[in-house]
ChimeraX commands (.cxc) that place a marker at each C-alpha (Angstrom):
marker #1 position 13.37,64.93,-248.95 radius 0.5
marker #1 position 15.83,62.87,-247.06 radius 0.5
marker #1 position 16.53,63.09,-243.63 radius 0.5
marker #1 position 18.91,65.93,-242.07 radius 0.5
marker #1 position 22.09,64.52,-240.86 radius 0.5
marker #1 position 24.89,65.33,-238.94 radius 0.5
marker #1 position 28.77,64.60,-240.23 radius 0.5
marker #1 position 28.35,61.40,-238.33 radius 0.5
marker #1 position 25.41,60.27,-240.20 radius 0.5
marker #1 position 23.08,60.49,-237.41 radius 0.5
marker #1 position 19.49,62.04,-237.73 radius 0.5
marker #1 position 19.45,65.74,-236.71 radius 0.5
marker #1 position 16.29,67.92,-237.80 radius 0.5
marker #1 position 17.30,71.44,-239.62 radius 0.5
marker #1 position 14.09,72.36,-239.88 radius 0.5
marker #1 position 13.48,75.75,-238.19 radius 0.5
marker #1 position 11.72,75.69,-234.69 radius 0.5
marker #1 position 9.41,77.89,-233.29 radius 0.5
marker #1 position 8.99,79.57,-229.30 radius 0.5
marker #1 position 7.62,75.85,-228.40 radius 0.5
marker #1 position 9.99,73.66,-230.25 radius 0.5
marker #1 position 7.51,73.07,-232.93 radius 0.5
marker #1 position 8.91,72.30,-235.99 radius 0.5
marker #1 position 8.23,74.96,-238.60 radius 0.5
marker #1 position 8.30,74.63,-242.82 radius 0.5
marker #1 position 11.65,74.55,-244.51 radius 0.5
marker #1 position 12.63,78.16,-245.04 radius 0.5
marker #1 position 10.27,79.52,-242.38 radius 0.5
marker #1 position 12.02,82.26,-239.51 radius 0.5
marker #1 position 12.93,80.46,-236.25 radius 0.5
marker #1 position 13.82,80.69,-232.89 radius 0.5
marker #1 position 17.72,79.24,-232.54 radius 0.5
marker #1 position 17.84,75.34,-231.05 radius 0.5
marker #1 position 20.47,74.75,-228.62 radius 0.5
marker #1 position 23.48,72.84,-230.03 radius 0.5
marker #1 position 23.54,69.01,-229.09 radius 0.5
marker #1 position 27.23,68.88,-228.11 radius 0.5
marker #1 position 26.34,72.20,-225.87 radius 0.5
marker #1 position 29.46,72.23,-223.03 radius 0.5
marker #1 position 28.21,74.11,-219.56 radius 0.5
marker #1 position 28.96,74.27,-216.31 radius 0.5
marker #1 position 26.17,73.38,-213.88 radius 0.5
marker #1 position 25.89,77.66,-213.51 radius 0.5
marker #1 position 25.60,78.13,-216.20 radius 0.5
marker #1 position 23.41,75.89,-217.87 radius 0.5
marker #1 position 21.33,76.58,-214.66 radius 0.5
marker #1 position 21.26,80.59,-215.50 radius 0.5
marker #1 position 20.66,79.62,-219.42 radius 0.5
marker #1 position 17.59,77.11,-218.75 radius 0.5
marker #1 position 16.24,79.95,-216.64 radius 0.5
marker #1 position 16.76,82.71,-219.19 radius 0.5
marker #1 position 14.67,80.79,-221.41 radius 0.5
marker #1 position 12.01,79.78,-218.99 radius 0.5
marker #1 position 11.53,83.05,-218.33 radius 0.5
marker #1 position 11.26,84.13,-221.84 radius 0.5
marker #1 position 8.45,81.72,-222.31 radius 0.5
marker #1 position 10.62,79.18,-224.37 radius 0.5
marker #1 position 10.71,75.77,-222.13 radius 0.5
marker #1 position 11.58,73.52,-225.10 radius 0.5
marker #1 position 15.06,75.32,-225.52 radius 0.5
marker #1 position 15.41,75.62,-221.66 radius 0.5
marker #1 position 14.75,71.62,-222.01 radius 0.5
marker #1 position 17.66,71.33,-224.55 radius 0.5
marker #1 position 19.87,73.10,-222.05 radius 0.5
marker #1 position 19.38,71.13,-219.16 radius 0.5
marker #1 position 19.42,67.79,-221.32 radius 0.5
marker #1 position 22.41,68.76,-222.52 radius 0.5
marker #1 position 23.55,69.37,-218.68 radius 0.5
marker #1 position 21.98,65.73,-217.87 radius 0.5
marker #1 position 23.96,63.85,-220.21 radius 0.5
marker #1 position 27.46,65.65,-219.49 radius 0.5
marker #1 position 26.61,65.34,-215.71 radius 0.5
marker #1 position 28.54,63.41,-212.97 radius 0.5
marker #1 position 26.73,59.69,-212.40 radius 0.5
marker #1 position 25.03,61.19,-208.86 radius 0.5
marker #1 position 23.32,64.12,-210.33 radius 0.5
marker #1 position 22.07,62.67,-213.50 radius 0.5
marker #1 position 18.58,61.95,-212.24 radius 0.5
marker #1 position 17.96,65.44,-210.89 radius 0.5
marker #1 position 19.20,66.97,-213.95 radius 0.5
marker #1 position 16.99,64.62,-216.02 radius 0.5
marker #1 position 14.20,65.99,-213.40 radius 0.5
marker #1 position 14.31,69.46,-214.58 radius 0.5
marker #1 position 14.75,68.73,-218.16 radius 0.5
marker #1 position 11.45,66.43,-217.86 radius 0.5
marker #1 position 10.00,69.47,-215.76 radius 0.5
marker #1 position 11.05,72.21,-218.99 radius 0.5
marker #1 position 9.77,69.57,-221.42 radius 0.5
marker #1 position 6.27,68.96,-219.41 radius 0.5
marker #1 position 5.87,72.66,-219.24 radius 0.5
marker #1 position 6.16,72.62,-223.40 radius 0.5
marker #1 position 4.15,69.85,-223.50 radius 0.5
marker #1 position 0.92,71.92,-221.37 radius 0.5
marker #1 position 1.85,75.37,-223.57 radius 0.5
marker #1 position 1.21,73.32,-226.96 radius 0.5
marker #1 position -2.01,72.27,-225.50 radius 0.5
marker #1 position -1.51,68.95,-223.87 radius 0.5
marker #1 position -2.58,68.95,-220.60 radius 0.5
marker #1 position -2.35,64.72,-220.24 radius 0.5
marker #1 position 1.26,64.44,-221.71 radius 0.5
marker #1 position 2.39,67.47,-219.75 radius 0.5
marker #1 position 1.11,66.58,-216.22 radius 0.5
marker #1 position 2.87,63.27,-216.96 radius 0.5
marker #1 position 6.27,64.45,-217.55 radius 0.5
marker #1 position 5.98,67.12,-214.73 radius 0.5
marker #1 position 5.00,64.33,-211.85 radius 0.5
marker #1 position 8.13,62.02,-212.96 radius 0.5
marker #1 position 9.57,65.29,-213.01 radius 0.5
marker #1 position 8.86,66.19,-209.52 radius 0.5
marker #1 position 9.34,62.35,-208.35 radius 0.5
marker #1 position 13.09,62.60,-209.64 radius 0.5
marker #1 position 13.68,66.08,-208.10 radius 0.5
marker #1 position 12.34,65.04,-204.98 radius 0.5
marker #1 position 14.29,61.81,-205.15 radius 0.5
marker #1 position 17.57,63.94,-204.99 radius 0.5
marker #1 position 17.03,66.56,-202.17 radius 0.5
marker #1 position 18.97,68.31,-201.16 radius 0.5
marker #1 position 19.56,69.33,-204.41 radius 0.5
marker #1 position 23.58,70.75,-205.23 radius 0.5
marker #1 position 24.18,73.77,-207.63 radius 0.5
marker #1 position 21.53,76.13,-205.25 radius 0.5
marker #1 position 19.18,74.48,-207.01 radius 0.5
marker #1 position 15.63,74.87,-205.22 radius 0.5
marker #1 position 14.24,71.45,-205.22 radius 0.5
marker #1 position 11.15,71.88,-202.89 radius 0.5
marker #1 position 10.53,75.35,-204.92 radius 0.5
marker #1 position 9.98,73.07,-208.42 radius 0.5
marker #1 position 8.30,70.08,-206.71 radius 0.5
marker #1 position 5.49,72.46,-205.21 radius 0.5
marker #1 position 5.44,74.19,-208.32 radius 0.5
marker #1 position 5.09,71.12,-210.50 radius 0.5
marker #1 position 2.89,69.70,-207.82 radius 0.5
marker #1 position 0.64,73.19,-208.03 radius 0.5
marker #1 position 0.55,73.08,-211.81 radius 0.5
marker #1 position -0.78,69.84,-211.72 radius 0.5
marker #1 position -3.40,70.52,-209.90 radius 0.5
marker #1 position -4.66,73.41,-211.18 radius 0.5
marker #1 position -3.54,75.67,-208.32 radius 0.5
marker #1 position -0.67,76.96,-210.18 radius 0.5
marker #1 position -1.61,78.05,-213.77 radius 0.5
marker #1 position 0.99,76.57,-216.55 radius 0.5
marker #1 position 0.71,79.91,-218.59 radius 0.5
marker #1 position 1.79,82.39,-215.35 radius 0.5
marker #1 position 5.23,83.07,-214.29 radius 0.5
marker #1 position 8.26,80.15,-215.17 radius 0.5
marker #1 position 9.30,77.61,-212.16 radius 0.5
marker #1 position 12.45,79.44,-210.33 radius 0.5
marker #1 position 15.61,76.87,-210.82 radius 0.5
marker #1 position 17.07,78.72,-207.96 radius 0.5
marker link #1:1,2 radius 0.2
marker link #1:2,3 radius 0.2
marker link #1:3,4 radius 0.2
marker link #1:4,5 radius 0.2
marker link #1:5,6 radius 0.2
marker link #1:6,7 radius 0.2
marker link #1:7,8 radius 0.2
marker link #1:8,9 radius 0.2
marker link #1:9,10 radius 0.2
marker link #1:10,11 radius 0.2
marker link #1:11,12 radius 0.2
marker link #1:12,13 radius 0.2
marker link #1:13,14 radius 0.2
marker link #1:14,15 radius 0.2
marker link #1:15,16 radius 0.2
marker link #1:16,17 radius 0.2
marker link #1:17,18 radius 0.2
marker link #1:18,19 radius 0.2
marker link #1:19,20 radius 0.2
marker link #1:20,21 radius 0.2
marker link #1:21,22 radius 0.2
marker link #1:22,23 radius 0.2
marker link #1:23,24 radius 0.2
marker link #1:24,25 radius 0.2
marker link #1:25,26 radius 0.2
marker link #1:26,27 radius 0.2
marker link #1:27,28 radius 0.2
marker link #1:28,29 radius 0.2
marker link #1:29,30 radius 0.2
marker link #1:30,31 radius 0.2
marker link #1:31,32 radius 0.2
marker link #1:32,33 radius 0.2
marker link #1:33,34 radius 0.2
marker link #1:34,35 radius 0.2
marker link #1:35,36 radius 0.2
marker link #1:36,37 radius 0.2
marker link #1:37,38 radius 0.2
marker link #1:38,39 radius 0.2
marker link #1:39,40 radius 0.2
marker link #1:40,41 radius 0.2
marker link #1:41,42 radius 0.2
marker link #1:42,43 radius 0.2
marker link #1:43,44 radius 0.2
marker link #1:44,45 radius 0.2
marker link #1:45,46 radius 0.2
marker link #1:46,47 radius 0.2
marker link #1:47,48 radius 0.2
marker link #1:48,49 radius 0.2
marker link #1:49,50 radius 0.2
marker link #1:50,51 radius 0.2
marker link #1:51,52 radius 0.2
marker link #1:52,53 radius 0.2
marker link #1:53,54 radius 0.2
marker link #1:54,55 radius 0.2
marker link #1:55,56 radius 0.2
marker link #1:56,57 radius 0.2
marker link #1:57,58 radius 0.2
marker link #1:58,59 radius 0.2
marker link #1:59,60 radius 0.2
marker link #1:60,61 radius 0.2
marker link #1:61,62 radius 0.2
marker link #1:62,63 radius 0.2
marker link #1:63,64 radius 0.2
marker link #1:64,65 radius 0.2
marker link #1:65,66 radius 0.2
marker link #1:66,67 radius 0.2
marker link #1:67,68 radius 0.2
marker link #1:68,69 radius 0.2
marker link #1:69,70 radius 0.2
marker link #1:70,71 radius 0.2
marker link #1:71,72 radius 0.2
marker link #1:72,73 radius 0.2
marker link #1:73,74 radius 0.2
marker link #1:74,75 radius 0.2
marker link #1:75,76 radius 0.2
marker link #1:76,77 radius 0.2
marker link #1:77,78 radius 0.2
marker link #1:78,79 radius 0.2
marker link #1:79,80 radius 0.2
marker link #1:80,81 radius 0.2
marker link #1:81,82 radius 0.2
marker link #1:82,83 radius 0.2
marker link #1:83,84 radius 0.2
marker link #1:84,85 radius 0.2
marker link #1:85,86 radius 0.2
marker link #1:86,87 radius 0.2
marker link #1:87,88 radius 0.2
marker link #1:88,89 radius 0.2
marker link #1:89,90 radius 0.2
marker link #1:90,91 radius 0.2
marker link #1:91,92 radius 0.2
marker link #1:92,93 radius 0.2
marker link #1:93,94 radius 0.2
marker link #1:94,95 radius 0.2
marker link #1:95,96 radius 0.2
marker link #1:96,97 radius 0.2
marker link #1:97,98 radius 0.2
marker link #1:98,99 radius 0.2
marker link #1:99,100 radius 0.2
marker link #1:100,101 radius 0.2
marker link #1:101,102 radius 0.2
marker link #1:102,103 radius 0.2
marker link #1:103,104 radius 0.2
marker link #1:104,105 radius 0.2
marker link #1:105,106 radius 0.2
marker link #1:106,107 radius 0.2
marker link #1:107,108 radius 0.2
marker link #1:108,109 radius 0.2
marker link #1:109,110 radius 0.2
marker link #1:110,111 radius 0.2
marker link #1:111,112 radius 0.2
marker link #1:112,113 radius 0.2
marker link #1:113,114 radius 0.2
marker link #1:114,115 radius 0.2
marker link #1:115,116 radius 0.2
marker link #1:116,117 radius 0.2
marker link #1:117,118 radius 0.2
marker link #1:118,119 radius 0.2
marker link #1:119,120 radius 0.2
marker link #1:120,121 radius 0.2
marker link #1:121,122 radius 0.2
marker link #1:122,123 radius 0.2
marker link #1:123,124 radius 0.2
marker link #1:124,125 radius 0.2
marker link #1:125,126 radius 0.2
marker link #1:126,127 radius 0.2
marker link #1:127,128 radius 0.2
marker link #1:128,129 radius 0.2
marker link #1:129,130 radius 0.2
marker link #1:130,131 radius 0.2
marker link #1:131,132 radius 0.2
marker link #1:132,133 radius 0.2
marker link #1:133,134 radius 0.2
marker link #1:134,135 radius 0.2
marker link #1:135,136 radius 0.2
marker link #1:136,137 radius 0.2
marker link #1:137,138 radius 0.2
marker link #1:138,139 radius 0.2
marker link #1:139,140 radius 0.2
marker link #1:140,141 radius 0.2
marker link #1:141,142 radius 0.2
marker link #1:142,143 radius 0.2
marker link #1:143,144 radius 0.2
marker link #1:144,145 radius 0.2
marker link #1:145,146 radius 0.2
marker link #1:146,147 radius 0.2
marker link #1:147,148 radius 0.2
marker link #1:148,149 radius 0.2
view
């Protein structure tokens, strides 16, 4: 089968997507992606990412707050690339990779950090101790979602 494309000819998968993000057989039932051209306001891509975070879906919260990373003014780009790496590591330990996930939540936490104080209420010390926690195995990756805010 060729590759899904968009009408610009570049590579988009149409394969359905599970809770995780993991790509599921042609034809299978899956959970909506997140559009790439998604437009939102720091609010509410914020109150989206959470939404899903809190419904156990980090891989569409990541989606979200890439999507709010690449549309976001120069000076915030790195924090908002923080908490998509931080939704993404958090998929990464829920499909069962502890290495890649503890990976992607310390640059996460380094790039958070990195931007303190943090604009849009977002609780920067909150997600570095959490990410922090997670890693080392005082906080459990399974238990309740990081708080954005």
């Amino acid at each position: 089968m060729d590759r899904d494309r968009d009408d610009a000819g570049r590579a988009r998968s149409a394969r359905p997507r599970d809770g995780l993000g993991r790509p599921l057989p042609y034809g299978a039932q899956g959970i909506p992606t997140t559009p790439d051209d998604v437009d939102a306001t720091p609010d509410a891509a914020l109150t989206l990412a959470q939404e899903l975070l809190d419904a156990g879906r980090p891989f569409h919260a990541h989606e979200v707050l890439e999507a709010a990373w690449k549309s976001a003014p120069a000076e915030e780009r790195e924090l908002w690339r923080g908490l998509a790496q931080l939704a993404v590591g958090l998929t990464h330990l829920r499909r069962g990779n502890p290495t890649g996930g503890h990976r992607l939540l310390t640059r996460a936490a380094d790039r958070i950090e990195a931007q303190l104080p943090a604009p849009h209420g977002i609780d920067a010390p909150g997600l570095v101790a959490w990410a922090s926690g997670v890693i080392a195995g005082t906080v459990p990756a399974d238990g309740p979602a990081p708080r954005l805010r």
